[in-house]
N, C-alpha and C positions, 0 to 999 in steps of 0.2 A: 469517095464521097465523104469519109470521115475526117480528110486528113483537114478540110478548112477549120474544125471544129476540135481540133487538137488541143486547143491552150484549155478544154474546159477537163479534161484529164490533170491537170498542172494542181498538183495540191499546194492549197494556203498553209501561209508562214506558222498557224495554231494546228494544223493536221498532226497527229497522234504518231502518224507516221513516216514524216520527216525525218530527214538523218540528225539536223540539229536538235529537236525533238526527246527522240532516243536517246542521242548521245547525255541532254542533260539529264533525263530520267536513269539512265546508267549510271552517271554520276554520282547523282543524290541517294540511287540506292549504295553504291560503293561507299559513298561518305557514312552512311546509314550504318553500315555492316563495320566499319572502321568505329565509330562511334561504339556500337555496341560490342565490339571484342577489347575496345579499353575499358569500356566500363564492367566487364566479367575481370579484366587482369582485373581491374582493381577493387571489386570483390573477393577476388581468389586471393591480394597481397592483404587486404583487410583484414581477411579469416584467417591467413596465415600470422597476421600480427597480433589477431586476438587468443589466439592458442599459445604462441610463444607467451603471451600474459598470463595467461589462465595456468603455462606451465612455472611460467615465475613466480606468479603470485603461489602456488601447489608449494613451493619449495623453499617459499619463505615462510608457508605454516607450519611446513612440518618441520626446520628449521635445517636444511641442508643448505641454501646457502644465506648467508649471513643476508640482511633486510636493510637497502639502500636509506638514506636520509636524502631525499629529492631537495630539497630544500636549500642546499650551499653546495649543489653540485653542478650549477654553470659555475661556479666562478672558478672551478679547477677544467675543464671541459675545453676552455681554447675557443677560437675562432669556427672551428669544427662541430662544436657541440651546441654550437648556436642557431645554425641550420635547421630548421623544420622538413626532414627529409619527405611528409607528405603534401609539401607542396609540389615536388616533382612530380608527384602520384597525378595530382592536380592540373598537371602541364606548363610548369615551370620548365623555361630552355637547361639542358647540358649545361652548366659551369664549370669551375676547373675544380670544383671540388669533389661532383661526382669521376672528372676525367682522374683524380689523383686515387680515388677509389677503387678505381677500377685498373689501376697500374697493377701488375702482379709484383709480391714482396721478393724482396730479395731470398734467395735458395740456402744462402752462406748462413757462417754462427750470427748468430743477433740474438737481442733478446725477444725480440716479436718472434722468429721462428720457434727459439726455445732450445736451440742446436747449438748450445753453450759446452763447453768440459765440463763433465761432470753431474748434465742436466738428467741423464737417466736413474744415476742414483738420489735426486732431488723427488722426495715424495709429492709436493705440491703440483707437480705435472699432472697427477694421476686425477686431480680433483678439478681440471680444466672445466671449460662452460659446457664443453661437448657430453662429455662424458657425464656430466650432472644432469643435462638434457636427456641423454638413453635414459639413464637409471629412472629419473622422474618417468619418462615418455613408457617404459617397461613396468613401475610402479602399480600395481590392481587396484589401490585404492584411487590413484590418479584416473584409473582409466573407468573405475565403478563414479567415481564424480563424474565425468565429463560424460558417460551415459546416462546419469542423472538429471544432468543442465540439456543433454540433445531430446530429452522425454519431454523435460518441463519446456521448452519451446516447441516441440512439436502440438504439446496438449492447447498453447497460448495460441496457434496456428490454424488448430482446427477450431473452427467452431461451432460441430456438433459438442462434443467435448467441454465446451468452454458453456455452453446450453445446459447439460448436464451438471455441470457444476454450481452453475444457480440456482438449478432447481435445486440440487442438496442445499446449499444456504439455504435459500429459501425456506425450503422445509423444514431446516435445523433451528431456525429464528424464526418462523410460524411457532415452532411445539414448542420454543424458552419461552414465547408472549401467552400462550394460551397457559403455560404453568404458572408464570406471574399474577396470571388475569384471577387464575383458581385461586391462588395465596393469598391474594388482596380480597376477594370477597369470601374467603374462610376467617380473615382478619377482624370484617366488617362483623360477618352473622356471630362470633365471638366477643365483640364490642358492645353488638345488642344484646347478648343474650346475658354479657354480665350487668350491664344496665339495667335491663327489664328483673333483674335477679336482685339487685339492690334494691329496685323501686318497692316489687314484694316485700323485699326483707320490711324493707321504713313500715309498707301499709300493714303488714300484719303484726309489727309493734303495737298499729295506735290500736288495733280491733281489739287484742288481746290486755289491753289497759294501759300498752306503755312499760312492761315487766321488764323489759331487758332495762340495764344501766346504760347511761350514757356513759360515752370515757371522759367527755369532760367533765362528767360531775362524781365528787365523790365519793370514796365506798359506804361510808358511813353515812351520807347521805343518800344513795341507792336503798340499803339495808332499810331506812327508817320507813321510805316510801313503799319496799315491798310487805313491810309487816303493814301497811296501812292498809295496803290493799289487798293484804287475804284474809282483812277482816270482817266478817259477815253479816250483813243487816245490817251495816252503819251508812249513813245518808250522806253524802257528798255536801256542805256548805255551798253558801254563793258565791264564796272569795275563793274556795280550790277548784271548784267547776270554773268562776272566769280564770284561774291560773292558769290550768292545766290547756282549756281553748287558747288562752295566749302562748303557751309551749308547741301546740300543734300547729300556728299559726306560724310561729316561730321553726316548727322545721321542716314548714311547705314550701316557706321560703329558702332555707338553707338548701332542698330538695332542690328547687327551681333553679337556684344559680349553681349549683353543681349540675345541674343538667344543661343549663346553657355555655359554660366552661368546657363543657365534654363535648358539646355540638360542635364546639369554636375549634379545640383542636382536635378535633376528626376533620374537620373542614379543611383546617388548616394542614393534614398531613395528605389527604388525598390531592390538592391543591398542587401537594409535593409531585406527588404521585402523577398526575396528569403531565407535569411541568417534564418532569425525567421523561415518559411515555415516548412528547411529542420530540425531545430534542433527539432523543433516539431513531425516530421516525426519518427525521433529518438526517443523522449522520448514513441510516441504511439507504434513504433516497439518493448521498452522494456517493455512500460503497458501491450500488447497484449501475450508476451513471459510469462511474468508473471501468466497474467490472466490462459494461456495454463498450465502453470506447477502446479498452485494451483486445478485445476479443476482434472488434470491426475492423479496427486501425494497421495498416501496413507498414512494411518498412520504409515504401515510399511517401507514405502521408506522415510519418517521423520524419526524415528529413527534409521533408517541403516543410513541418512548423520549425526547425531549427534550422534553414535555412540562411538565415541573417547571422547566427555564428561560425559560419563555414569563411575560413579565411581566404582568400584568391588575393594573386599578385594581380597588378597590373595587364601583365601578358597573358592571364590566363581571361581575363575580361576581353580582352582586346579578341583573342581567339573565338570565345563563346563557347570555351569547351564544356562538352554533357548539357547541353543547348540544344533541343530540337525548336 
């Protein structure tokens, strides 16, 4: 009875479970797993390239081997030295330069092998790139640095870590602004307090008749006016009483512009003060942006912004390799 109705067992060309189907989903994962074991080698040859630096640069600090001048060294280098061997990395085809590369040297005397007469008593042998490599690679200082730089990227990696370290800024630059805050109004209440200390001083000149001398007027003239006036029952005139009203008139004013001189620049230094405050303010809004984006930021969102300086041939466009 079922067999008229057989074609409706027959699965559509989009079923899941078609051989053609399967066979592309196998594919795509195969290319997937291909993809992703080049892009580990060539992490694993990156990391290897960045150690061999971090042990050359080690060993031009501490001065074991002499420190390259990059600078006029293509132009001794040859056809060879012109190559960018990380384009291969990249998926540049086989050329004959890697095939001459990869040719094994000759076994005999040459001076590449170094199997010359005489080459074992030549001490220069003993100071080859290998063997400067162990020493450095066996070196404790060498090896306390580069435990240093795997901490300081681990710390950059977590970011609880990198949380905690804001808060210390933070905290450390909360308690410098709150000391600054205290020093600027201990500045302040010492500016009034010798102000108000002068003002007394002027008023209880004039209470006390004016006793002290002025520095601008002379001694011999000071002298004459204090015998005037420690002398007892004598009546003031109308021409020294208006004098002396025009002298006190005369130094309410000198009083007044030296108070408004002193208003001006106090004005003028907190002005200072506010001006520094806020550009500070500023430069911590973009220490803190910063701090935020180094702590969030991957290796993979570093290479998608510098993407545009990643050099590719041709071939490697055409391929679309590290292309999902």
């Amino acid at each position: 009875g079922g067999g008229g109705f057989s074609f409706q067992n027959l699965k559509k060309s989009w079923h899941p479970q078609t051989l053609r189907n399967v066979e592309k989903v196998w594919k795509a994962e195969q290319k997937h797993e291909a993809e992703k074991k080049k892009i580990e080698e060539l992490q694993k040859e990156l990391r290897e390239e960045r150690a061999r630096e971090e042990m050359q640069r080690y060993a031009e600090d501490t001065g074991a081997v002499k420190k390259k001048d990059e600078k006029l060294d293509w132009m001794y280098q040859g056809l060879g030295g012109m190559v960018n061997r990380e384009e291969y990395l990249l998926g540049r085809p086989v050329d004959k330069f890697i095939l001459d590369k990869m040719q094994e040297p000759e076994s005999g005397p040459s001076t590449e092998t170094g199997l010359l007469p005489g080459s074992i008593f030549n001490s220069s042998c003993a100071s080859s790139a290998l063997d400067i490599a162990n020493k450095i690679r066996e070196d404790p200082l060498f090896m306390i640095r580069k435990k240093e730089d795997e901490k300081k990227r681990e710390v950059l990696k977590n970011p609880v870590k990198m949380k905690k370290i804001r808060e210390l800024l933070q905290t450390s630059l909360d308690k410098k602004s709150k000391k600054k805050k205290k020093e600027k109004k201990k500045r302040r209440k010492e500016r009034r307090a010798s102000s108000s200390s002068e003002e007394q001083g002027s008023s209880g000149d004039e209470d006390h008749g004016r006793s002290r001398p002025s520095r601008s007027q002379t001694p011999a003239f000071s002298r004459e006016r204090i015998h005037r006036l420690k002398r007892p029952g004598r009546k003031l005139s109308a021409e020294e009483l208006e004098r002396r009203r025009l002298e006190m008139m005369e130094d309410a004013k000198q009083r007044e512009r030296d108070r408004e001189s002193n208003v001006h620049r106090y004005k003028q230094e907190e002005d200072k003060e506010r001006e520094k405050d806020q550009q500070k303010k500023e430069s911590k809004f973009l220490h803190n942006m910063k701090l935020e984006s180094a702590a969030t930021s991957s290796l993979e969102d570093r290479v998608k912004r510098n993407i545009h300086g990643i050099q590719r041939t041709s071939a490697a466009l055409e391929k679309n390799f590290m292309k999902r």
